[in-house]
CHARMM-style PDB file with segment names, atoms N, HN, CA, C and O in Angstrom:
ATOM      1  N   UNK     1     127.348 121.179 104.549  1.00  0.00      PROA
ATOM      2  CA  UNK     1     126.197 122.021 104.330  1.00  0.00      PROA
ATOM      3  C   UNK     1     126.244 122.549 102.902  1.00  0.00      PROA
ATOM      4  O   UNK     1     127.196 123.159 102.417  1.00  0.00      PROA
ATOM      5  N   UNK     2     125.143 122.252 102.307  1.00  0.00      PROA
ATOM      6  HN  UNK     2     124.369 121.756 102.702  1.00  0.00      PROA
ATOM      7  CA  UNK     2     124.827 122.890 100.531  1.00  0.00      PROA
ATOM      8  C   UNK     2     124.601 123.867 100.640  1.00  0.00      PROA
ATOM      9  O   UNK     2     123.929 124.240 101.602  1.00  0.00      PROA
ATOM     10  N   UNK     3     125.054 124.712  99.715  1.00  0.00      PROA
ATOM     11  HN  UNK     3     125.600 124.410  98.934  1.00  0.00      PROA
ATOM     12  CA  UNK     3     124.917 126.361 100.135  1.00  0.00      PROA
ATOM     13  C   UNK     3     124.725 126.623  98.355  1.00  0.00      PROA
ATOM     14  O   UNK     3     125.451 126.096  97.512  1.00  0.00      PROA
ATOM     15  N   UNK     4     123.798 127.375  98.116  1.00  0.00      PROA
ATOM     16  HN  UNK     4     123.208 127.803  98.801  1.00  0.00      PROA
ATOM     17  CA  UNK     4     123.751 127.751  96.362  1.00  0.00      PROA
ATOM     18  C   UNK     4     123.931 129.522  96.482  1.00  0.00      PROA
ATOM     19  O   UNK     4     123.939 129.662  97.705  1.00  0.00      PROA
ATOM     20  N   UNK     5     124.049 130.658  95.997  1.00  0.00      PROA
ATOM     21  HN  UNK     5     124.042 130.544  95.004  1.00  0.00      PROA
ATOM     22  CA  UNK     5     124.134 132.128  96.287  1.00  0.00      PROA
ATOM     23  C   UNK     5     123.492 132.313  94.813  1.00  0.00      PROA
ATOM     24  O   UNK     5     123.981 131.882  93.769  1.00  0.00      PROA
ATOM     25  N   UNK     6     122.019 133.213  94.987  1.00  0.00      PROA
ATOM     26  HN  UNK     6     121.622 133.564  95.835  1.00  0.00      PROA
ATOM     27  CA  UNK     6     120.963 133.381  94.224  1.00  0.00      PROA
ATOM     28  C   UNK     6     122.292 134.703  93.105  1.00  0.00      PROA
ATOM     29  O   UNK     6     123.267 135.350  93.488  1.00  0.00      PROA
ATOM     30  N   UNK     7     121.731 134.590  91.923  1.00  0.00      PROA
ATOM     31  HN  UNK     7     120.939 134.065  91.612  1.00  0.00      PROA
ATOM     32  CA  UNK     7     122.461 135.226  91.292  1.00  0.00      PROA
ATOM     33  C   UNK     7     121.381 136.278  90.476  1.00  0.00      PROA
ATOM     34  O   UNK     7     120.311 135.803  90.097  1.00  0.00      PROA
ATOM     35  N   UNK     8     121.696 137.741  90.214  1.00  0.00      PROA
ATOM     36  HN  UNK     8     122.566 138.127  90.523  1.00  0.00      PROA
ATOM     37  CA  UNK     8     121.273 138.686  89.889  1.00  0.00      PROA
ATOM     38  C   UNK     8     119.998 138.236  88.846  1.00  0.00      PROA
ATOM     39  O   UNK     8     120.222 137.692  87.765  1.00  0.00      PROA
ATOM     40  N   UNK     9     118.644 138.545  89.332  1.00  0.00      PROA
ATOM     41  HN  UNK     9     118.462 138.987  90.210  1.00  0.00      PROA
ATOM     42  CA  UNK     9     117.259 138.646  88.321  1.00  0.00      PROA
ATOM     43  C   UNK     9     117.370 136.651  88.551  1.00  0.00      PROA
ATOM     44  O   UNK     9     116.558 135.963  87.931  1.00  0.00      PROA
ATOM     45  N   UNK    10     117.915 136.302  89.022  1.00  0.00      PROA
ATOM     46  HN  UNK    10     118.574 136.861  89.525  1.00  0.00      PROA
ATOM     47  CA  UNK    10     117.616 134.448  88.725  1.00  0.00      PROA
ATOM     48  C   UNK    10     116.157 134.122  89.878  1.00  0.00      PROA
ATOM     49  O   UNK    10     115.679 134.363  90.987  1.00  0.00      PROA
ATOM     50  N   UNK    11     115.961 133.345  88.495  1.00  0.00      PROA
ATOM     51  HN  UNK    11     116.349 133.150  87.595  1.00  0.00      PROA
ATOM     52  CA  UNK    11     114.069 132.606  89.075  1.00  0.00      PROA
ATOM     53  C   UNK    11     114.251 131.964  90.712  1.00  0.00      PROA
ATOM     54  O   UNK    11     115.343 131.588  91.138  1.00  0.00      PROA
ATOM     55  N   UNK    12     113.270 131.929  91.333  1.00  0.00      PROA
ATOM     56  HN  UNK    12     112.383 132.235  90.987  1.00  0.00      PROA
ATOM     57  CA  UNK    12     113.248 130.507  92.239  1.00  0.00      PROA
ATOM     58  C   UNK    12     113.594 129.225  91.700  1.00  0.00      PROA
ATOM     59  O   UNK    12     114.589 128.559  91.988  1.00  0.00      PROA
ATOM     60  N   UNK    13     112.822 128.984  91.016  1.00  0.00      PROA
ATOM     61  HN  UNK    13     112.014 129.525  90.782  1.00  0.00      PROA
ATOM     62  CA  UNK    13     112.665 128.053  90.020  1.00  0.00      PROA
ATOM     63  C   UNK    13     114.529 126.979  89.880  1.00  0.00      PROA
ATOM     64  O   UNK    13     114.930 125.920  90.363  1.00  0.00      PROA
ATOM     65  N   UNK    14     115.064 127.913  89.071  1.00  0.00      PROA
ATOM     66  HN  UNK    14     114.739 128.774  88.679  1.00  0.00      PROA
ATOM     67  CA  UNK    14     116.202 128.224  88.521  1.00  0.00      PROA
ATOM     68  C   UNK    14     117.078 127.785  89.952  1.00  0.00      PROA
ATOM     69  O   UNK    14     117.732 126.742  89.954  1.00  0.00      PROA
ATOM     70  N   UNK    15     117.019 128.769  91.283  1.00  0.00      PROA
ATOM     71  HN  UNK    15     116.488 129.617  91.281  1.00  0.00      PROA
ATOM     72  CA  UNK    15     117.783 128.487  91.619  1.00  0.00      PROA
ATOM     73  C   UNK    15     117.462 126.850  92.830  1.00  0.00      PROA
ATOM     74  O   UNK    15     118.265 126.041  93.295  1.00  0.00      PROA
ATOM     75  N   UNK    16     116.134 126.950  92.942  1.00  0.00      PROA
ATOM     76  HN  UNK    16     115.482 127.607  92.565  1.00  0.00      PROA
ATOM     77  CA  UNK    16     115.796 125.196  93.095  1.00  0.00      PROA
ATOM     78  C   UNK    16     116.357 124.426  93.118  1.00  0.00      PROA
ATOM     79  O   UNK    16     116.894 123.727  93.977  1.00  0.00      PROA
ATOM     80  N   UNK    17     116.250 124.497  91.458  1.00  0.00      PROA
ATOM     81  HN  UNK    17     115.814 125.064  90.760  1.00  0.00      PROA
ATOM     82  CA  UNK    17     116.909 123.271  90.510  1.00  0.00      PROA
ATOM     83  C   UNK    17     118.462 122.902  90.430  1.00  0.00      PROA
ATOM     84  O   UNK    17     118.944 121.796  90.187  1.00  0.00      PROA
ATOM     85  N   UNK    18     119.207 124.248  90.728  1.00  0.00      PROA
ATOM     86  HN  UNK    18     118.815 125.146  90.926  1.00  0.00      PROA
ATOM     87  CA  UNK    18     120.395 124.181  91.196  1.00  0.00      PROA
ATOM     88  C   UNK    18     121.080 123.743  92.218  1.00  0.00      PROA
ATOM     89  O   UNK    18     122.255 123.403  92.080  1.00  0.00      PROA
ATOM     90  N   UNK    19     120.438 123.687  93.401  1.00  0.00      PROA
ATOM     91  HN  UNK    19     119.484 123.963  93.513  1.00  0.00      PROA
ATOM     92  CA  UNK    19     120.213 122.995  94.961  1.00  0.00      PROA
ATOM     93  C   UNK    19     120.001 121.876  94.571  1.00  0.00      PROA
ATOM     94  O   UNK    19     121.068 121.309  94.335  1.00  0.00      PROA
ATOM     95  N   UNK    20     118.981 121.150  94.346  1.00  0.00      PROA
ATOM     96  HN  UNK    20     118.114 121.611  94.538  1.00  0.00      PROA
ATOM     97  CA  UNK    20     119.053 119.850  94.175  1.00  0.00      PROA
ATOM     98  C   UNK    20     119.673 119.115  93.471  1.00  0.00      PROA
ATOM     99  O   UNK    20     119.747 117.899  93.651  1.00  0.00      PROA
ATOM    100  N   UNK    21     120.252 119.783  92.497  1.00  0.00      PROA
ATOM    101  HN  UNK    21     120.192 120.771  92.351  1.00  0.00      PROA
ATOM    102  CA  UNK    21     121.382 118.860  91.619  1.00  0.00      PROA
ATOM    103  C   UNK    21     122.592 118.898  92.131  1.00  0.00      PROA
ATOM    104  O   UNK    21     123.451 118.123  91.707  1.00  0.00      PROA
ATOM    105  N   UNK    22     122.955 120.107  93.463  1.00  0.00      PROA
ATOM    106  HN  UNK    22     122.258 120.736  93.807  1.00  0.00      PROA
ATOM    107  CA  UNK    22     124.605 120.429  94.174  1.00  0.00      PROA
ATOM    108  C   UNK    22     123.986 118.909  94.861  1.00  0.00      PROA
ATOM    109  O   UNK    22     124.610 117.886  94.579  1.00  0.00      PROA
ATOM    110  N   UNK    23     122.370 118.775  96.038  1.00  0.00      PROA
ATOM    111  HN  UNK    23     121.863 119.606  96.267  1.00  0.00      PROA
ATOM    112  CA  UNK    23     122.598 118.116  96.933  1.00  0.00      PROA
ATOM    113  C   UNK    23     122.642 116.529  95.863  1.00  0.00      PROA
ATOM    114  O   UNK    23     123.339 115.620  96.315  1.00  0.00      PROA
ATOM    115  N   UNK    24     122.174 116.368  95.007  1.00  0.00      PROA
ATOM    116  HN  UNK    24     121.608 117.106  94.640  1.00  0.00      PROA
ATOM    117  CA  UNK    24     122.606 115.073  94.185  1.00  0.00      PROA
ATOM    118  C   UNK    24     123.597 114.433  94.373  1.00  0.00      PROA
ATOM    119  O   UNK    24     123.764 113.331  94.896  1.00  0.00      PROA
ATOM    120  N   UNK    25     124.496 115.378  93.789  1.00  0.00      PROA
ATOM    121  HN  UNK    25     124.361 116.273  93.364  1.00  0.00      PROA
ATOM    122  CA  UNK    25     126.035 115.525  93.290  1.00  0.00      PROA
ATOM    123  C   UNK    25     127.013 115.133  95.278  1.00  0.00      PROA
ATOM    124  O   UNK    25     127.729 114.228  95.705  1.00  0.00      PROA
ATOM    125  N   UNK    26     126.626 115.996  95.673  1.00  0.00      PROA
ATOM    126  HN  UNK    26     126.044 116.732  95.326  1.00  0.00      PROA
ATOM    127  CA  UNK    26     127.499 115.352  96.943  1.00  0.00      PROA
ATOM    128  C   UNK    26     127.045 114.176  97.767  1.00  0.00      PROA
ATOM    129  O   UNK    26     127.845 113.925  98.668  1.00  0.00      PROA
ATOM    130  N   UNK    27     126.121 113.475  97.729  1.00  0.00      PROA
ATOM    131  HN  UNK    27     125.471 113.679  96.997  1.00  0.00      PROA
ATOM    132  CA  UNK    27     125.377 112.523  98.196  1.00  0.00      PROA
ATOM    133  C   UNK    27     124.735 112.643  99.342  1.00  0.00      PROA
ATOM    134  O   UNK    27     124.563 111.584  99.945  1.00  0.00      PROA
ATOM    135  N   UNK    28     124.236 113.821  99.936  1.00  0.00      PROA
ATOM    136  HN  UNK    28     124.375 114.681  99.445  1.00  0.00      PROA
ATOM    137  CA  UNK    28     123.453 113.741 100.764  1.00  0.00      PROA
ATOM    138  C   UNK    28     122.479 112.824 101.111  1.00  0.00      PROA
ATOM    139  O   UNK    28     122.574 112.206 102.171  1.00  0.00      PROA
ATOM    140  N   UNK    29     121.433 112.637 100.253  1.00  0.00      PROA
ATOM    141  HN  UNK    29     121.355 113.140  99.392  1.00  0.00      PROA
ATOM    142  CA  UNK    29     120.304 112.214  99.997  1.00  0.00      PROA
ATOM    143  C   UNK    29     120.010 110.324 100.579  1.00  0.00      PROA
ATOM    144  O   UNK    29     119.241 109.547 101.144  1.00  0.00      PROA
ATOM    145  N   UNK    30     121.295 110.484  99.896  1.00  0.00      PROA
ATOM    146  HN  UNK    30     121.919 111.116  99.437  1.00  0.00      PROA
ATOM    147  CA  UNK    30     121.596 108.845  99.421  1.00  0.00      PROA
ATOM    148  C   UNK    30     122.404 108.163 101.074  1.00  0.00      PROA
ATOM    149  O   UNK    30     122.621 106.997 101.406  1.00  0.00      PROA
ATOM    150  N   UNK    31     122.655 109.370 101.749  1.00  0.00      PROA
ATOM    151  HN  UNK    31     122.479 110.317 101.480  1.00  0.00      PROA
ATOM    152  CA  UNK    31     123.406 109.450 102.971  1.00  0.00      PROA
ATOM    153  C   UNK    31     122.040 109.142 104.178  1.00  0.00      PROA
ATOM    154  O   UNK    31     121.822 108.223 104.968  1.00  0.00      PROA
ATOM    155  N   UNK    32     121.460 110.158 103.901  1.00  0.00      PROA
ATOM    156  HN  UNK    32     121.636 110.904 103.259  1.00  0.00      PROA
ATOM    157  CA  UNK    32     120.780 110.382 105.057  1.00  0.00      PROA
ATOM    158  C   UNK    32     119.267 109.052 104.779  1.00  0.00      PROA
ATOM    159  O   UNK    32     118.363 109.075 105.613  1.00  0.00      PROA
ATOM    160  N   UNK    33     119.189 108.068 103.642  1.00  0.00      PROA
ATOM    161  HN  UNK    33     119.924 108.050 102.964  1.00  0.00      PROA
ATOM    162  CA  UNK    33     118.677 107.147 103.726  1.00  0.00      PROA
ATOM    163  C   UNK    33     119.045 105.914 104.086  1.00  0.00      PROA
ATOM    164  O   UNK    33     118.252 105.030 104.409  1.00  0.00      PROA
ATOM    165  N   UNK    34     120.786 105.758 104.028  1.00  0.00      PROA
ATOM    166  HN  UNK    34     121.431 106.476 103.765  1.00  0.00      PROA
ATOM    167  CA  UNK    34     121.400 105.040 104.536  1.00  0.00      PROA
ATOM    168  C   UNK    34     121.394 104.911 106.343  1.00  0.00      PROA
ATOM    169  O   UNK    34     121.025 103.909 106.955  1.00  0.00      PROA
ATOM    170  N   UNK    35     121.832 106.016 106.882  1.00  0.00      PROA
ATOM    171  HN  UNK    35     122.132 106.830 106.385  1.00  0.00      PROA
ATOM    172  CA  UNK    35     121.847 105.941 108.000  1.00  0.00      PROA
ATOM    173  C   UNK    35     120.491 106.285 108.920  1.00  0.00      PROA
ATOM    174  O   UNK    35     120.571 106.767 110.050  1.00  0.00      PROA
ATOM    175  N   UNK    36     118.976 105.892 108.110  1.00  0.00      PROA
ATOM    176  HN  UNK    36     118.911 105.501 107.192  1.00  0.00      PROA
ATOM    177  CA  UNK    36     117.718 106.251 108.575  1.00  0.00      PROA
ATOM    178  C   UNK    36     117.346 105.062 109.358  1.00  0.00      PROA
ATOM    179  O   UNK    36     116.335 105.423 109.961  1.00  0.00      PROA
ATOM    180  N   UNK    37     117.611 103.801 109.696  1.00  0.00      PROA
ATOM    181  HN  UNK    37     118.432 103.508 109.206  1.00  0.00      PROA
ATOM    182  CA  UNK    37     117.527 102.981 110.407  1.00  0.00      PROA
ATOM    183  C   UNK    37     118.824 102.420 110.482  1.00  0.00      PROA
ATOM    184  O   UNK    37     119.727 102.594 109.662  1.00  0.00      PROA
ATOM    185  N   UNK    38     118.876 101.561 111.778  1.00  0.00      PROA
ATOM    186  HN  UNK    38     118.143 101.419 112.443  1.00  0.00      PROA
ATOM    187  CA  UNK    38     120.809 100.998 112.007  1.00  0.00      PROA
ATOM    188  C   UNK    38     120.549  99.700 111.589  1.00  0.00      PROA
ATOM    189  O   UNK    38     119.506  99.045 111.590  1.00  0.00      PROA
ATOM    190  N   UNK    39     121.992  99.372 111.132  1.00  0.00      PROA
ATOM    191  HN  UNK    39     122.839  99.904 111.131  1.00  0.00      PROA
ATOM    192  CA  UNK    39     122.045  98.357 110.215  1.00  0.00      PROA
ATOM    193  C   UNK    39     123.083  97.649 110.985  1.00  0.00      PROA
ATOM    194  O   UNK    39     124.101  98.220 111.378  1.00  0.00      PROA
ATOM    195  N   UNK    40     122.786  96.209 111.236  1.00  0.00      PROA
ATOM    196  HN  UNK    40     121.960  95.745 110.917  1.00  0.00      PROA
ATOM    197  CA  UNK    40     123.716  95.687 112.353  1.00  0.00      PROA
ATOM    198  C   UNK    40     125.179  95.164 111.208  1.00  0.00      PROA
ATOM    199  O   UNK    40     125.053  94.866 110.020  1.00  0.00      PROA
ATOM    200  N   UNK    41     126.272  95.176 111.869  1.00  0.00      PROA
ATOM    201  HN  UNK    41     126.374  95.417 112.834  1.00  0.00      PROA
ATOM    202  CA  UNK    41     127.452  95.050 111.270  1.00  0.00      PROA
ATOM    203  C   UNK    41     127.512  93.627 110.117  1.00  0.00      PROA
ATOM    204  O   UNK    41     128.273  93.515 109.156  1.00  0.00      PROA
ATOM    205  N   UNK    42     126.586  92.759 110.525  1.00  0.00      PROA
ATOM    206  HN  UNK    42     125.968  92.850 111.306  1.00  0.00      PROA
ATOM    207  CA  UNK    42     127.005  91.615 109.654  1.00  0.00      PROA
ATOM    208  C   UNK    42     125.621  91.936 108.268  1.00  0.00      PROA
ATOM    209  O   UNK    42     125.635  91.420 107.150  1.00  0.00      PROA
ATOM    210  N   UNK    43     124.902  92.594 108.628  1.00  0.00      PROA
ATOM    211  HN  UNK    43     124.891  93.014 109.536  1.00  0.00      PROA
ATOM    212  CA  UNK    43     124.249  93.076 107.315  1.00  0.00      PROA
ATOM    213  C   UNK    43     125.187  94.130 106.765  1.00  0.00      PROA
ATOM    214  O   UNK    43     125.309  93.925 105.557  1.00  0.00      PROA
ATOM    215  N   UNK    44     125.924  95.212 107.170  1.00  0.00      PROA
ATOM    216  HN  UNK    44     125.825  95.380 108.151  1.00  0.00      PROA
ATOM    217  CA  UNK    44     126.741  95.603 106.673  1.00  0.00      PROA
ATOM    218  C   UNK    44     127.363  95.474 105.460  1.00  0.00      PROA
ATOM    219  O   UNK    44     127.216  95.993 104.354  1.00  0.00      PROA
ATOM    220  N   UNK    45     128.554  94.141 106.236  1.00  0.00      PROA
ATOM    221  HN  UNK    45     128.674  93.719 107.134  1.00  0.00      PROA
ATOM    222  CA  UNK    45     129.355  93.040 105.451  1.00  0.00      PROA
ATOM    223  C   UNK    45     128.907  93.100 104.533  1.00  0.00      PROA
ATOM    224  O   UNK    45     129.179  93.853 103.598  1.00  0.00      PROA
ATOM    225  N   UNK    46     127.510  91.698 104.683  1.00  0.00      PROA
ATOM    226  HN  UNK    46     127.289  91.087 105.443  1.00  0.00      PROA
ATOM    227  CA  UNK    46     127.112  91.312 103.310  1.00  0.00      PROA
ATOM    228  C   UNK    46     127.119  92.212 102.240  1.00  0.00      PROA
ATOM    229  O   UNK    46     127.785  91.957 101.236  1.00  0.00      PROA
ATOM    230  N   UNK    47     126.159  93.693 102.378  1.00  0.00      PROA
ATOM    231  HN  UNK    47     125.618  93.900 103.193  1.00  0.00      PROA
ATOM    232  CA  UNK    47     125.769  94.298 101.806  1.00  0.00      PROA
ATOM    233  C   UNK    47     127.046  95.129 101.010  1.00  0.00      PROA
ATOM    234  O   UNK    47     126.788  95.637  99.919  1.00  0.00      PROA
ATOM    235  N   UNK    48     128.426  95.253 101.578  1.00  0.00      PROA
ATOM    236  HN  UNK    48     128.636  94.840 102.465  1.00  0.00      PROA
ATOM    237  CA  UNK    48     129.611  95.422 100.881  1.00  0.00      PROA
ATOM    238  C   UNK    48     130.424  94.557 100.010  1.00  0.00      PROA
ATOM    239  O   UNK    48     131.108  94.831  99.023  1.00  0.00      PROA
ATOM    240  N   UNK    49     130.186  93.452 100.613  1.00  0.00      PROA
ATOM    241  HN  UNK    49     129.630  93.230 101.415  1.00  0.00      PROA
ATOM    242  CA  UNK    49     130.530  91.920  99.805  1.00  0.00      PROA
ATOM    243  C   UNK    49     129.518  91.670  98.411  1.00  0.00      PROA
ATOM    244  O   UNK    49     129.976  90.953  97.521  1.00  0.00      PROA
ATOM    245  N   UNK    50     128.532  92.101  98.288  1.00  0.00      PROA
ATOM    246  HN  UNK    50     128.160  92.684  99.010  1.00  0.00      PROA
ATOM    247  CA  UNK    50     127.729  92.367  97.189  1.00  0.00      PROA
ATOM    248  C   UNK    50     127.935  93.644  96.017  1.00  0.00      PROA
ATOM    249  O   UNK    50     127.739  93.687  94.802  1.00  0.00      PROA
ATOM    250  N   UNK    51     128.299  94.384  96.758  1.00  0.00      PROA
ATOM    251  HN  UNK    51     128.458  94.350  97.745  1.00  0.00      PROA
ATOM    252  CA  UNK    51     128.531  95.730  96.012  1.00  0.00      PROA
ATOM    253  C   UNK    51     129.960  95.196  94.734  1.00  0.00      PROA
ATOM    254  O   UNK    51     130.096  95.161  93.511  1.00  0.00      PROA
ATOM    255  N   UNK    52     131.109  94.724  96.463  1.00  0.00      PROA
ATOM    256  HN  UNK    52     130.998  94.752  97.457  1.00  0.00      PROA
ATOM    257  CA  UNK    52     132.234  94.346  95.678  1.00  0.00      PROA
ATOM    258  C   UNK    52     131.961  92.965  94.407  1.00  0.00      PROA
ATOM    259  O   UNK    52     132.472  93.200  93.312  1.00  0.00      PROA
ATOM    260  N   UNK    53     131.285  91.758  94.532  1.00  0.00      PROA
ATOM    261  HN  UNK    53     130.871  91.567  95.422  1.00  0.00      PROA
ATOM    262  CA  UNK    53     131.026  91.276  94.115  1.00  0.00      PROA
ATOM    263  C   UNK    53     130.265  91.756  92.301  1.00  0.00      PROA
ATOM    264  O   UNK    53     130.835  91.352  91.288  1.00  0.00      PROA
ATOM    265  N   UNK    54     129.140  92.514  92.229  1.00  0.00      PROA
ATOM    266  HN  UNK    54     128.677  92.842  93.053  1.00  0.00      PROA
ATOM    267  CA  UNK    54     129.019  93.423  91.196  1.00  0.00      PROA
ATOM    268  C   UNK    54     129.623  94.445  90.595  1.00  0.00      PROA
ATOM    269  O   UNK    54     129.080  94.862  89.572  1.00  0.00      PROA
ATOM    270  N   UNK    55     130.816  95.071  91.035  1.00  0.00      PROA
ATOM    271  HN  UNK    55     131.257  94.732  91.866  1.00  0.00      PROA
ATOM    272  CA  UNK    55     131.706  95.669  90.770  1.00  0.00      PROA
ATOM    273  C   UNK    55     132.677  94.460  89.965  1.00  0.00      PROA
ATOM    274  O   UNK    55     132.992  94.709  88.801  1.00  0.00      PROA
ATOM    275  N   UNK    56     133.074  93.361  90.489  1.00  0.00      PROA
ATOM    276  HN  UNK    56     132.818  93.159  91.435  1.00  0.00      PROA
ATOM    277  CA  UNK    56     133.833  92.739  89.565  1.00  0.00      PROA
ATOM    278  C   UNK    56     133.148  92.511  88.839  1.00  0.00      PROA
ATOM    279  O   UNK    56     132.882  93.497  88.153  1.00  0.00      PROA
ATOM    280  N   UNK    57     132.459  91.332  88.467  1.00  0.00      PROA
ATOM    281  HN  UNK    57     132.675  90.530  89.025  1.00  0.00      PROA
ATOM    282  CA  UNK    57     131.665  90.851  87.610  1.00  0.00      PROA
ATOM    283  C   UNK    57     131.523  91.805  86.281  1.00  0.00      PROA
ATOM    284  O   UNK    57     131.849  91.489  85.136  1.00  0.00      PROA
ATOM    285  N   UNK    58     130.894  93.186  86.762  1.00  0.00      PROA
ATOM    286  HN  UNK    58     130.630  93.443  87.692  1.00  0.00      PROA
ATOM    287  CA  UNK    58     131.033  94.351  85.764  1.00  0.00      PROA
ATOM    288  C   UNK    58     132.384  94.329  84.741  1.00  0.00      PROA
ATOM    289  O   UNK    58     132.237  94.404  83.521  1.00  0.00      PROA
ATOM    290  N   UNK    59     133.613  94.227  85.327  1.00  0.00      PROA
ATOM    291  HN  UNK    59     133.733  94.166  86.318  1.00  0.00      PROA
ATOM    292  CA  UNK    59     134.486  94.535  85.102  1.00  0.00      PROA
ATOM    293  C   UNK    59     134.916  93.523  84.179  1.00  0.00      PROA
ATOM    294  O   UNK    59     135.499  93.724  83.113  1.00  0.00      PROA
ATOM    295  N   UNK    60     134.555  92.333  84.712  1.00  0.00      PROA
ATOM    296  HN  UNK    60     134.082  92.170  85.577  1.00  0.00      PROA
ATOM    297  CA  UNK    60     135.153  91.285  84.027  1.00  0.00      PROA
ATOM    298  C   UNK    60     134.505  91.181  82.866  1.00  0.00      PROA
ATOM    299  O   UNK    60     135.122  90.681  81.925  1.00  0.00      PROA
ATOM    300  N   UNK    61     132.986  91.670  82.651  1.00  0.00      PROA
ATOM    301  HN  UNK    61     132.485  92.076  83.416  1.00  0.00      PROA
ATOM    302  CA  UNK    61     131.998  91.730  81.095  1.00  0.00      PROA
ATOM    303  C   UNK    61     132.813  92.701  80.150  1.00  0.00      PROA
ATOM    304  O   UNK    61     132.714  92.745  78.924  1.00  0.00      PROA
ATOM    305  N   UNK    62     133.540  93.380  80.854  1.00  0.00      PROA
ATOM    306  HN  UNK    62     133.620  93.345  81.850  1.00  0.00      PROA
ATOM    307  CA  UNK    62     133.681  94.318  79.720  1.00  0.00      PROA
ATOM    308  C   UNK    62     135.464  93.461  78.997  1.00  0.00      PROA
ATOM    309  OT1 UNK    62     136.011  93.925  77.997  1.00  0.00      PROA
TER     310      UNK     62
END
C-alpha cells in the first residue's frame, strides 16, 4: 500500500504528483496490468524467453 503524508502548507497538486511517482517507482501500475487478464503458462514462457533473449542481445551490443 502507497502511502504519501501531506506536508505543512503543501499544494494538492504537489502532493499528487508525489503519489504517482512513489506508485511509478514501486510498480504497481505495471502490476496490476499484468495480472488484468490470465495468461496461460506457455504464453508466460515465451514472453520470459523474450525478455531474456533482449536482455542479452543488449548486453552483447555494448
Amino acid at each position: 500500500m502507497t502511502e504519501v503524508v501531506a506536508g505543512e502548507n503543501e499544494s494538492f497538486e504537489s502532493l499528487l504528483k508525489r503519489f504517482n511517482r512513489r506508485v511509478q517507482q514501486t510498480g504497481i501500475l505495471s502490476e496490476i496490468r499484468r495480472r488484468e487478464h490470465y495468461e496461460k503458462p506457455s504464453v508466460r514462457r515465451k514472453r520470459k524467453r523474450a525478455v531474456k533473449r533482449r536482455s542479452v542481445a543488449r548486453a552483447a551490443k555494448r
